[in-house]
N, C-alpha and C positions, 0 to 999 in steps of 0.2 A: 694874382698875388699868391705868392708861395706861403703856406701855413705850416709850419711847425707840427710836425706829429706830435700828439700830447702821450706825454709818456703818462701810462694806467698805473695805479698803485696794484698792492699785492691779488686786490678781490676782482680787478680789470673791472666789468661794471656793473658788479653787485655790491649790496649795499656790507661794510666791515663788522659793521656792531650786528645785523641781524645776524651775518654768521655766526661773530661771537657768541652773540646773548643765546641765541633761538637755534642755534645750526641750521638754518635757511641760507638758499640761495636766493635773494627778493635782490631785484633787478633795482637800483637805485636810477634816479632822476637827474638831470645835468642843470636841473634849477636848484638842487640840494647837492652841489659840489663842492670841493673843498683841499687846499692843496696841503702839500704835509712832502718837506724833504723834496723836493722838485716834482713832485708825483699829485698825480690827481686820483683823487676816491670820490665817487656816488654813494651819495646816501636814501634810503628809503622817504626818508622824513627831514623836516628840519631841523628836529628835535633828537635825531640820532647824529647827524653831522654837527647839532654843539654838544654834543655829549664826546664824539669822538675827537673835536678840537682840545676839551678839557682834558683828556690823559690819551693821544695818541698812541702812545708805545704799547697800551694792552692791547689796540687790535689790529695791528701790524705786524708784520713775519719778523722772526730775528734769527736766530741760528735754523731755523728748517721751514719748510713752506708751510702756507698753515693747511687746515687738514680739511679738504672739501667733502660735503656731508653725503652719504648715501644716496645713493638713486632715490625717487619719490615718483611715482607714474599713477593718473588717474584716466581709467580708462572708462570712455563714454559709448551709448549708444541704446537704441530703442528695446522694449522686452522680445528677444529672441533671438538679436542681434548673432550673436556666440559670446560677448563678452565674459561668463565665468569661463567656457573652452579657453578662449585666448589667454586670459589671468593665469590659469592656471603653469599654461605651456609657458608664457614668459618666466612667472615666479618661478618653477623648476628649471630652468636655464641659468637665470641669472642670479638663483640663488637667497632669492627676496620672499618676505612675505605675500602673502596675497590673502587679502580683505574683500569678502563678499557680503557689503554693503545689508543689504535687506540680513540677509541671513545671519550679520551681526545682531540685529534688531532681535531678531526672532528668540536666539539666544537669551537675551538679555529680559528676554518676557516669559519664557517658557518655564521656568521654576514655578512659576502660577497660575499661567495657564494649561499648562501641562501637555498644550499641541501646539502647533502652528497653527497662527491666525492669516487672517488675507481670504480673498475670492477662491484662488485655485485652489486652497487646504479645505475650506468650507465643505467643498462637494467632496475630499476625501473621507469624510466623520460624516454623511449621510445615512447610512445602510452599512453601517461596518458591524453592526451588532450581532452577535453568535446568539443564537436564542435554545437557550437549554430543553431536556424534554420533558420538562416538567415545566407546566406551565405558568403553575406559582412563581415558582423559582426564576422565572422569565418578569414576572410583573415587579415582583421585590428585586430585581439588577437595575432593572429600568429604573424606579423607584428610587434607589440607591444612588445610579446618576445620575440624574438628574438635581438631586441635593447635595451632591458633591459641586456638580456642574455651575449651582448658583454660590455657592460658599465662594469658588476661587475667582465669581466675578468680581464681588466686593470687595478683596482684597488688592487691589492694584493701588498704588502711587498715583498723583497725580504723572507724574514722569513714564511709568509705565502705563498711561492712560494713553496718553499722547503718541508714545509710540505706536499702542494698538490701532488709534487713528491713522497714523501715519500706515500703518503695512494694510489696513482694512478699507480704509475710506483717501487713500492718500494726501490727507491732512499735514498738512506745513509743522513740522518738526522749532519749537520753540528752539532762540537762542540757548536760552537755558540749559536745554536736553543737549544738545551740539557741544554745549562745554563740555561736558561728562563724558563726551566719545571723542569726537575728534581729536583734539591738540594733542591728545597721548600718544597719537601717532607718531605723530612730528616731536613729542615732548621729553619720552617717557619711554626704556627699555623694553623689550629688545629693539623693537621699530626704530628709534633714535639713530642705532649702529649698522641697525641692516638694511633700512627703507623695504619698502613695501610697493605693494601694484593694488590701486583703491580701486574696487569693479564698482559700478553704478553712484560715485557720488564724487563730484556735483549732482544733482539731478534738475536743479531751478539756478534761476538767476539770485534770489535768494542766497543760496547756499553757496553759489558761487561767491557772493558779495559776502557773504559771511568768512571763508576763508580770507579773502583780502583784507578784510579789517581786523582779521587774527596772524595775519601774516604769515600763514600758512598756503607757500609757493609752492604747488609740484612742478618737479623740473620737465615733464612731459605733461600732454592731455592728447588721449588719443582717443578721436570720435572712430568710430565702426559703422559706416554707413552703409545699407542692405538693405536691394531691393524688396518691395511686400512680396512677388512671388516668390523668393526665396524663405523670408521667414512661414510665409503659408505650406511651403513644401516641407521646412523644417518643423515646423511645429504642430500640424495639423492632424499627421497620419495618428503620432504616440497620443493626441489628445483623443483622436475619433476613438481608438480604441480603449482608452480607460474609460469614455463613455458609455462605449458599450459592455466594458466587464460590469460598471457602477449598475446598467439598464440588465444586466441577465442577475445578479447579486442582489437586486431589487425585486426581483421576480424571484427565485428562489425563497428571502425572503417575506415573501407573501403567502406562497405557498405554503411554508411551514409553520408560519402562524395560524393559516388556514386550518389545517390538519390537526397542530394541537388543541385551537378551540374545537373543532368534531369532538376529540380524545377525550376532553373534558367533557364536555357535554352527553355523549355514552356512558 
């Protein structure tokens, strides 16, 4: 039996209203169809297919094609991957932002905690302390920081709590917290007009469910998948040696403490 090609309305088969509403491309359904002027349109939902039977004409072309929303790329893959290299080199290519996920987070905590948090920042604030030669003056810095140190613990948000778990203990990010960042992407200028290349997030099933139920589509997802001897060759050499500057700096360190309690003590 011969079938009829079905002639696609203007969005082919994404869904009309989320363009309109949302500037998404979200892939509509052929159980939420619906025919308009000889033409077939997909919709997301049920609820956007009788919204767009009710006033058709807003979201259908008329004198020019309608206007398809910026690129949206979420790039995936494990810590070492290259994924901020690759972000990078794409967004300067094609012109787009590029969003490095963790590193938004960090931002958005740092006014009060004044470093970056997480494992790998940890062992950078170990032994980073200059110890003057005088050795008062070494006890009253300490001293000093450390009551600074506790002041800006207490001040956090529950919202910037959450984050700090998320980057430190990687603790599942509340819907909540996801409202206040995400959808501005997709939402809210400049990202709206220029799209973006989002590094590391999705990161769970979670988050990935959380975008769908927000109807936030990126038009790409690109996993970076890499061998473990490659990220060990990649990543291993620059780690061994901050190690060993952190392990000779910790020895110095000791030593000059050493020295000025003698100094004191004479």
């Amino acid at each position: 039996i011969n079938q009829k090609k079905r002639l696609m309305g203007d969005t082919n088969h994404f869904c009309p209203v989320s363009l309109k509403e949302n500037f998404v491309l979200y892939p509509g359904l052929e159980e939420h169809a619906a025919k308009y002027k000889e033409k077939i349109y997909y919709f997301s939902t049920s609820e956007y297919r009788d919204k767009f039977l009710k006033n058709p004409e807003e979201y259908v072309a008329h004198n020019e094609p309608l206007q398809a929303p910026p690129l949206r790329v979420c790039l995936l893959g494990i810590h070492g991957a290259g994924k901020t290299t690759c972000a990078r080199q794409i967004a300067d290519r094609l012109g787009i932002f590029h969003i490095q996920f963790e590193e938004y987070l960090q931002e958005l905590i740092l006014p009060k905690t004044k470093r970056r948090v997480g494992p790998s920042f940890d062992e950078d604030h170990e032994d980073d302390n200059e110890i003057p030669e005088d050795l008062e003056d070494f006890f009253q810095t300490m001293t000093k920081m450390e009551t600074e140190k506790s002041k800006q613990e207490v001040e956090l948000t529950d919202e910037e709590e959450a984050i700090k778990a998320n980057l430190i203990d990687n603790m599942e990010l509340p819907p909540g917290v996801l409202d206040e960042i995400v959808p501005d992407w997709w939402k809210k200028e400049p990202f709206r007009s220029t799209g973006f290349i989002l590094d590391g997030f999705p990161r769970t099933s979670d988050e990935a469910r959380y975008l769908s139920e927000q109807g936030l589509c990126p038009d790409v997802v690109v996993y970076i998948q890499v061998e473990e001897d490659v990220i060990l060759n990649r990543l291993f050499p620059p780690r061994l040696k901050k190690w060993k500057d952190r392990q000779r700096k910790k020895k110095e360190y000791k030593k000059k403490l050493k020295e000025l309690k003698a100094k004191k003590r004479v």
